[in-house]
C-alpha positions as CSV (number, residue, x, y, z in Angstrom):
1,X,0.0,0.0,0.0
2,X,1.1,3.6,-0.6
3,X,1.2,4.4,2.9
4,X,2.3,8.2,2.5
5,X,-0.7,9.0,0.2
6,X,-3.1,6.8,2.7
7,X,-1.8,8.9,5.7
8,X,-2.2,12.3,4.0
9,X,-5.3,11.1,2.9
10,X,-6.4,10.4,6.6
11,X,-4.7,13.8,7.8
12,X,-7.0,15.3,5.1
13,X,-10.2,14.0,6.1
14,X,-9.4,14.7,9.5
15,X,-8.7,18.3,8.9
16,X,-12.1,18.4,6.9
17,X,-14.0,17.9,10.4
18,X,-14.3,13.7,9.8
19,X,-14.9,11.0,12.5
20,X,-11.3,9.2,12.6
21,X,-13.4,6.1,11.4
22,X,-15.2,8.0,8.3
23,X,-11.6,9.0,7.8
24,X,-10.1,6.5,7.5
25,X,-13.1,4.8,5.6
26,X,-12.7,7.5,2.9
27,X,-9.2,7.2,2.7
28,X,-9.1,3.7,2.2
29,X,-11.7,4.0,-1.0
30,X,-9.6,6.8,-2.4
31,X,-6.4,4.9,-2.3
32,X,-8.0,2.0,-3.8
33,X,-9.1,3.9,-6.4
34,X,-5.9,5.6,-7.5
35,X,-3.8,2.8,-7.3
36,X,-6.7,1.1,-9.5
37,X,-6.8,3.5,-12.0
38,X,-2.7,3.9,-11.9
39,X,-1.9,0.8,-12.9
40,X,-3.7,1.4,-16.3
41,X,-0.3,3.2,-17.1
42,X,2.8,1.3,-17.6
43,X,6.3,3.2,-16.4
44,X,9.4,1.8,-15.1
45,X,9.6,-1.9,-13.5
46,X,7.3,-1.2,-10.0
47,X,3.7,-1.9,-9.0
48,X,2.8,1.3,-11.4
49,X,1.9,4.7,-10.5
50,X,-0.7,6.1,-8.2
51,X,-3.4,8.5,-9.9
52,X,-4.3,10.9,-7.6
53,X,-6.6,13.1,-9.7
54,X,-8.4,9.6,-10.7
55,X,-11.3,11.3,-10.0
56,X,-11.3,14.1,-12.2
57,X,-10.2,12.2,-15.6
């Protein structure tokens, strides 16, 4: 898991006024959704890249 993008996530929700649990609730269904829609790209040798604007293209 992309842990850095899943804790900013959190951090982010937090700071919008979230329950820790709704938090981390939503950040768990945006990072599935941008490493989903990363590894539609191919670059380099990894796991692919994470799409963090997944939801707005």
């Amino acid at each position: 898991m992309h842990f850095p993008t899943f804790s900013a996530a959190i951090a982010a929700f937090l700071a919008h006024g979230l329950p820790l649990s709704e938090a981390v609730r939503k950040a768990k269904e945006y990072i599935t959704g941008s490493i989903l829609s990363g590894s539609e790209y191919e670059i380099g040798k990894g796991h692919g890249p994470v799409h963090h604007f997944f939801g707005y293209w």
